[in-house]
matplotlib code that plots the C-alpha trace (Angstrom):
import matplotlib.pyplot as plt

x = [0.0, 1.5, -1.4, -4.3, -8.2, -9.5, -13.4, -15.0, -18.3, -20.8, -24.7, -27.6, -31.0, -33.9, -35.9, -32.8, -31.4, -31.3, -31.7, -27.9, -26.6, -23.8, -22.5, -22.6, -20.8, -17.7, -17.2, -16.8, -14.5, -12.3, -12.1, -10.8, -8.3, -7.4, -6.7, -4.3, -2.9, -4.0, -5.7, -9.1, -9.4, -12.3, -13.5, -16.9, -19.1, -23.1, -24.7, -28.3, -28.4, -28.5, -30.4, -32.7, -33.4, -33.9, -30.4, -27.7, -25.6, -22.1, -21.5, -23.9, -22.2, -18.6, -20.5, -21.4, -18.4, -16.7, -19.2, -17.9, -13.9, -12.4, -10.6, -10.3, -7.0, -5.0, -7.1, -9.4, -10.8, -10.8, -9.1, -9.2, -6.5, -6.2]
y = [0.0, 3.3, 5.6, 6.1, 7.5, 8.9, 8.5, 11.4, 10.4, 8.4, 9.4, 8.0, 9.7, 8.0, 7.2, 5.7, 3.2, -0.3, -0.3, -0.5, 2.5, 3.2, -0.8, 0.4, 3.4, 1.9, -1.0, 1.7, 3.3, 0.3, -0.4, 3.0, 2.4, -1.0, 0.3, 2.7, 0.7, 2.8, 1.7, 2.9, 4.5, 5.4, 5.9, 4.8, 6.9, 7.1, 10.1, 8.7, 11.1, 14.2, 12.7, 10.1, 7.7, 4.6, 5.2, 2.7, 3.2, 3.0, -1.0, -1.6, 0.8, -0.8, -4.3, -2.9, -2.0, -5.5, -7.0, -4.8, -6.0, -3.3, -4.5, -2.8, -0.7, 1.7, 1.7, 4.2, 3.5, 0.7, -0.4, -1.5, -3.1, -3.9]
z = [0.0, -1.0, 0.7, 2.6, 1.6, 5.0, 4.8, 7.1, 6.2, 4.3, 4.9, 3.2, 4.0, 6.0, 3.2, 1.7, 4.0, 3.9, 0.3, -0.2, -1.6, 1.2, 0.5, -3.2, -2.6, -0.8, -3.2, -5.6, -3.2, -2.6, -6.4, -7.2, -3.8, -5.2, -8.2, -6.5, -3.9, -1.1, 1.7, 3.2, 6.7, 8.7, 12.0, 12.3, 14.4, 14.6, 13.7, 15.4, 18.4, 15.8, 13.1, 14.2, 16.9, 14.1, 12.5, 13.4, 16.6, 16.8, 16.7, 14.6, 11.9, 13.4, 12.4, 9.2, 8.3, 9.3, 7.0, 3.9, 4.9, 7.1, 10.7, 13.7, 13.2, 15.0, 18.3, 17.1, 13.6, 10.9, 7.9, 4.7, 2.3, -1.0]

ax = plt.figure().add_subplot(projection="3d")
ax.plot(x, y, z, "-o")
ax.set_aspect("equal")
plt.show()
């Protein structure tokens, strides 16, 4: 890996969720960082509190993003790697 992509932020609205638009989004991601050989960092964090009491909560978005290949990484976010 020659680099990192820092994700601040991937929001789908209400209406929108669970119809798979945000997996959508980061495979596209992780193809372009494959493509690059960079790596993907994040740190998840739930936005439910400000935007909606049926919104995922932190380890359910942490679970989410397991599911979609990143690891726990650097003892505050995750990782993914080409």
């Amino acid at each position: 890996s020659f680099g990192s992509l820092f994700l601040d932020e991937i929001e789908t609205s209400p209406q929108c969720e669970g119809r798979g638009f945000a997996k959508q989004t980061i495979e596209k991601l992780k193809a372009v960082a494959s493509a690059h050989s960079v790596s993907i960092l994040l740190k998840p964090k739930a936005f439910n509190v400000d935007k909606g009491e049926n919104r995922m909560n932190s380890e359910e978005l942490r679970s989410f993003y397991r599911r979609q290949g990143f690891a726990d990484a650097y003892g505050w976010g995750m990782e993914w790697k080409p």
